[in-house]
N, C-alpha and C positions, 0 to 999 in steps of 0.2 A: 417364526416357527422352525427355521432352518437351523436360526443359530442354536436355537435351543436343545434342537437336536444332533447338532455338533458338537454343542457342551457337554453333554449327555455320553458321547460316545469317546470324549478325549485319552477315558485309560488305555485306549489301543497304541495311542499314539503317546504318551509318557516314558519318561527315562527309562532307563535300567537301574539296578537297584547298585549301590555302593558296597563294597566287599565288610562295610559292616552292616547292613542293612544285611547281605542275603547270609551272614551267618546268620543273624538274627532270624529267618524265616527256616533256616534248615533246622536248627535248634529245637526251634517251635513245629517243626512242620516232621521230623522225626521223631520226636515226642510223640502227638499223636499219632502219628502210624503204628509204634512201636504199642500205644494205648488201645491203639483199635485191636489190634493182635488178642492183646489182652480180654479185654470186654466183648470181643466176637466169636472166641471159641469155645467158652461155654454152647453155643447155638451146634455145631462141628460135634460137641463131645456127650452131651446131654443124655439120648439114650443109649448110649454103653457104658459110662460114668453110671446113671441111674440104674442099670442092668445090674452092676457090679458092687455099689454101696447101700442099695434098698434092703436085698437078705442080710448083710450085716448086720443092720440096722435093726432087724427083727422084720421088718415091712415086705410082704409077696410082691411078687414081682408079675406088672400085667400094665395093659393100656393106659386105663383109670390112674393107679400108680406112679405110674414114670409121668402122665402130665402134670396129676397133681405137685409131686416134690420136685418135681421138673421147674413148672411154677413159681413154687414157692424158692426155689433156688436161685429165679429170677427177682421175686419179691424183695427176698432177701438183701441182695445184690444192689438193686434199686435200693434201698431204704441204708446201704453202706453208703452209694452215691448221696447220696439227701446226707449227710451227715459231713460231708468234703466241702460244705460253705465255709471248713473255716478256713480256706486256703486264701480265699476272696480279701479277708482284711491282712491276713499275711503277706500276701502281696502288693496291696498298698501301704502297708506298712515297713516292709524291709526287701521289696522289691519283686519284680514278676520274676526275673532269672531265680533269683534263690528259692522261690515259692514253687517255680517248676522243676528244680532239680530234685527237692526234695517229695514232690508227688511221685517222682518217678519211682525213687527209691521204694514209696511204699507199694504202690502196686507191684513192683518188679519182684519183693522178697513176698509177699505176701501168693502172690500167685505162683509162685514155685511152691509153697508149703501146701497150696491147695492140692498137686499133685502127690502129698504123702497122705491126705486122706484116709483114714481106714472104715469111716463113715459117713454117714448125709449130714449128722449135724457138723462134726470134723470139716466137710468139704463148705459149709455155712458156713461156718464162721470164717474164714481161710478166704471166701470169696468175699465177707463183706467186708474185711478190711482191707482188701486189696481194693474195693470199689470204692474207699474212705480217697483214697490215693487217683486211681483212673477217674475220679467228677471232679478232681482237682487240674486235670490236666486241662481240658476244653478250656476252661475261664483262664488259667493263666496264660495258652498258647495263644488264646484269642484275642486277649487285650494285649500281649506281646507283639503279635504279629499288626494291629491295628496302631499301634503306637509306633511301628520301627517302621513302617514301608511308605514309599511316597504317598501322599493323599488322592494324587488324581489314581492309583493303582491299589488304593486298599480295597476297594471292595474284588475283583480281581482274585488278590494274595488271598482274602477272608472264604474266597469259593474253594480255592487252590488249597490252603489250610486244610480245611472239611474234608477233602477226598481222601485226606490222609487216614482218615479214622476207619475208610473203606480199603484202600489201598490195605491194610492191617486186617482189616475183615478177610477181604480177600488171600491174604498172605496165610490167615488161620485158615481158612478151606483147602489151602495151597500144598502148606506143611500137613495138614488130618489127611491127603490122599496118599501121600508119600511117606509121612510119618505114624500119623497114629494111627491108622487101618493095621498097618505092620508091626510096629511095637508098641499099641496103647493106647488109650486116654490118658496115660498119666504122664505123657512124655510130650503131651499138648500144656500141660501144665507145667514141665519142668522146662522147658524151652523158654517161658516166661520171664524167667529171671534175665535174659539178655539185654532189655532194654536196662536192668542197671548200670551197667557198662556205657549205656549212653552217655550218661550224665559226665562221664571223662570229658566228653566233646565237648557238653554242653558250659561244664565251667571252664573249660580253656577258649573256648570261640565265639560265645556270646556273652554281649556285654547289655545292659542297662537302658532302656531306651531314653533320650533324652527329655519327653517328657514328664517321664518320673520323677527322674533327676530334680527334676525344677519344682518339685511339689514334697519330696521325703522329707525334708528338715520339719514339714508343716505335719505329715500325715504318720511319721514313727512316734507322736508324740501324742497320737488318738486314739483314745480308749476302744479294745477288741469292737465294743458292740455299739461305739457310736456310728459306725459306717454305716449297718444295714439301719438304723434311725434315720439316717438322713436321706436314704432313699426308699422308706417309709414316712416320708414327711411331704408336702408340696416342696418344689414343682414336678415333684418324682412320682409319688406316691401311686397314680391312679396310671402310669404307664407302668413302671413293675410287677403291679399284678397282675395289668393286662396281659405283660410278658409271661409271668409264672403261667396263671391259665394256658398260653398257647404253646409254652412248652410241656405241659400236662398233656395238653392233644394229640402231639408230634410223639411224647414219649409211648403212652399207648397202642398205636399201631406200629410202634419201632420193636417194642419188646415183645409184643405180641404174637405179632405178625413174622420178623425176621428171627427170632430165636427159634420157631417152631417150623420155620422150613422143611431145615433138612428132615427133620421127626416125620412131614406131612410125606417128603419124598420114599423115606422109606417105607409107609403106611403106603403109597400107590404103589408101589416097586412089587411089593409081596404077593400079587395075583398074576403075575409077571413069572413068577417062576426063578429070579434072578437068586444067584450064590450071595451071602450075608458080604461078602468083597465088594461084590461088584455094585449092591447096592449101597454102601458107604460110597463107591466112590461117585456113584449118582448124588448122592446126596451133596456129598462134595460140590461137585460138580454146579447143583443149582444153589447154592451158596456164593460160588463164585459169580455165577450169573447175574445173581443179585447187589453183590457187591462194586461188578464191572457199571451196571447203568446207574449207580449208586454216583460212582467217580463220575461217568460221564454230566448227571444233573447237579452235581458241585461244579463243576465247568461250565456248564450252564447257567445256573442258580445268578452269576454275575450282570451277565448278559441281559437276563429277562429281571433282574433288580434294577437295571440303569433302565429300560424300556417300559418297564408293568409298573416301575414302584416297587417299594420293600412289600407294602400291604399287596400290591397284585401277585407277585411274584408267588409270594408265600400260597395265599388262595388256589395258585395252578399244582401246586407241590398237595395241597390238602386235596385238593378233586381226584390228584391221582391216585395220594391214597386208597382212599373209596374206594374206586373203579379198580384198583390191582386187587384189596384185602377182600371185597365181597364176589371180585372175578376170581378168584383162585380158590379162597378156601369154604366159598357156598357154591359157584357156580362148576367149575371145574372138579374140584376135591370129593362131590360127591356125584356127579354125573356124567364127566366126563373122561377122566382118567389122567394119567402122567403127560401126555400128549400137551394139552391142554393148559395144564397147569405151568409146562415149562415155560409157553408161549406166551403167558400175562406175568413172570415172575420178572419180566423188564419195567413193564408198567409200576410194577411193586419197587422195584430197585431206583427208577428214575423219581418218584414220588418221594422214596425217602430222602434225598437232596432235600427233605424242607428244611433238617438242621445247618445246613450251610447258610439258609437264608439270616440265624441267629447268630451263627459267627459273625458274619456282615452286618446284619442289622443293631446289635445288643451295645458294641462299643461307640455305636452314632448317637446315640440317647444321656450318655452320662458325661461327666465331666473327671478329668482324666484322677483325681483326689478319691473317687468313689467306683471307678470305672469297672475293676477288678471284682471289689466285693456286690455290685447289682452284673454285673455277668455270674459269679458263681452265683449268688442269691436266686436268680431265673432259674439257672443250670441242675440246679442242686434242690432245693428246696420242694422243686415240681415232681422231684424223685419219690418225694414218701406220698404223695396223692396218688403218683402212677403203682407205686407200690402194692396198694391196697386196692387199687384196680388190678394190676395184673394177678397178684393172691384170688379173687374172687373169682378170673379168670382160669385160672386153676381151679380151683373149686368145681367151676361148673364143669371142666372138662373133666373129671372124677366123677361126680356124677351122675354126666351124659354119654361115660366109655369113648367119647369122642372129641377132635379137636379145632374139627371145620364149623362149626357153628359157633361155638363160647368165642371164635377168634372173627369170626364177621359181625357179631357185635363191635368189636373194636374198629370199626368205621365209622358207629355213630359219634364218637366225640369229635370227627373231624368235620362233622354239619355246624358241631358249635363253634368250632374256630372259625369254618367260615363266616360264620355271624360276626364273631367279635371280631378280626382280624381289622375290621377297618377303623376301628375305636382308637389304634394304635397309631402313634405320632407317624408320618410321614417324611423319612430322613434323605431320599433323593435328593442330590446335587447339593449336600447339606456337606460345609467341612467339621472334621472330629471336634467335637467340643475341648476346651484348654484345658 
């Protein structure tokens, strides 16, 4: 039992990474931060963006309003991501580097244009191509980084990976206090284009991991849609959907939940008395909050995966859910006040670390010829179910004038994860498949 638990804990104690290995993770590991940036501040810009493209639009401007195309702006967005599987055979087809430079490129130009917006549907469409590009990124930083870093320290790198997406969250609440309170919503958007400029780094410093390498000559010469077939076929078949369902769960309260923060912070602020400043910058503020114990349960997420199991780990990530979405936006949101709500907005932040458990968990299940395309297939695909979930969530927040109830519903899909969660293979002390 000793040694097992020695076994168990050896990533502590594992090399350091090779100066091609940790390009390989800064690549990857900059990408999404630069992604998170992207995909987290819509949440930062939401209702003054909606304030400012609804009367264009021809659409009054009120509660009901801003959540519903608020929503749907989310919906939207999601159902761009669900559309970014196809990066998955592109990069096992001609490689994870080139498949990530070129996500980059689209979300980077595409999220600048959302900033010239001159209406809702304008700022729609603008967002869901750029999301075609940001659900491209996850799948191929994840099998990147899974493929390039030592084995006894990938799960570790796979927790460390995830924070980035937050470290970016955070960074968009960072730049809205300093930047767009002062000059805009639209300069949240123009700021986007930066991560193009990444991709300099990225083809000069990262290079190909070598287990690609060892499988291209076989997998450039496989037809776009036989990949997702074969992990649509035994011995695959009944763990992928397992996987899509549970990131259907995870998405739910992610987009739910943390896109409508900062909205719910302003909504408490306003009995408060405070100047429209100062509440952006609270709002700000618990944004950031969420994002800090975000990073911290990515750092975590490692630790309680080598001790609980993938299936435990994940289950503690789902409870917290729960416990933060139904403690803030039913319990506090409507009876308690800002006070309150700031103080379970950790509980909310440390829960969502469950997608870290998918960057670690998602590349232990495939085999390295298919790895790419059933990561995005999970990643992506789980996007247009959540889609039409957070739309309806919209809906109801329209017309219930309010946003603390339609949003504590989105706790109950994580009762059902916890049910299936354990259906799912069991990849502890398990090394990468070839």
């Amino acid at each position: 039992m000793a040694e097992e638990r020695s076994m168990r804990s050896a990533p502590t104690a594992s090399p350091r990474l090779s100066p091609v290995q940790r390009r390989g993770f800064i690549g990857a590991f900059g990408g999404w931060t630069l992604d998170g940036y992207n995909s987290g501040l819509f949440g930062v810009v939401l209702a003054p963006a909606m304030t400012a493209l609804l009367p264009r639009s021809g659409i009054p401007v009120n509660t009901g309003t801003i959540g519903f195309f608020g929503e749907l702006m989310v919906a939207i967005f999601l159902a761009g991501w669900g559309c970014s599987f196809i990066w998955g055979p592109i990069a096992d087809k001609t490689g994870r580097v080139r498949a990530l430079m070129l996500s980059i490129l689209v979300y980077a130009v595409f999220t600048f244009l959302a900033g010239l917006a001159q209406n809702v549907w304008e700022l729609a469409a603008a967002r869901f191509l750029a999301a075609v590009g940001i659900g491209g990124e996850w799948s191929m930083a994840g099998t990147l980084v899974a493929e390039t870093v030592p084995e006894a320290r990938r799960p570790f790198f796979g927790g460390f990976l995830h924070s980035g997406t937050y470290f970016g969250i955070l960074l968009a609440a960072v730049v809205n206090y300093f930047v767009g309170v002062s000059l805009g919503w639209r300069w949240m958007f123009f700021l986007g284009i930066l991560p193009a400029l990444f991709v300099l780094y990225v083809r000069a410093r990262t290079v190909e991991p070598e287990r690609w390498r060892h499988v291209q000559d076989t997998t450039r010469h496989v037809g776009f849609w036989t990949f997702f077939g074969r992990i649509l076929r035994p011995p695959y078949r009944r763990r992928t959907w397992t996987n899509l369902v549970l990131l259907v769960v995870a998405l739910m309260g992610f987009w739910a939940g943390s896109q409508y923060l900062p909205t719910a912070i302003l909504t408490l602020a306003k009995p408060l008395g405070l100047a429209p400043v100062a509440a952006a910058h609270l709002a700000s503020l618990g944004a950031a909050l969420l994002s800090a114990f975000t990073i911290i349960g990515c750092f975590a997420a490692p630790w309680l995966a080598e001790r609980l199991g993938r299936r435990g780990a994940l289950a503690v990530f789902f409870a917290l859910m729960i416990i933060g979405i139904v403690g803030d936006f039913g319990w506090a949101y409507y009876r308690h006040g800002l006070g309150p709500f700031f103080a379970l907005i950790p509980v909310l932040g440390f829960g969502g670390a469950d997608f870290a458990m998918f960057t670690i968990w998602l590349p232990e299940q495939y085999e390295t010829d298919v790895r790419a395309s059933a990561f995005a297939f999970a990643t992506t695909f789980s996007r247009f179910v959540a889609a039409v979930g957070t739309f309806v969530i919209g809906w109801a927040i329209g017309a219930t004038h309010t946003i603390g109830l339609p949003l504590v519903w989105t706790a109950a899909p994580f009762l059902v994860g916890l049910a299936l969660v354990w259906s799912a293979p069991e990849t502890r002390g398990k090394p990468l498949p070839a």
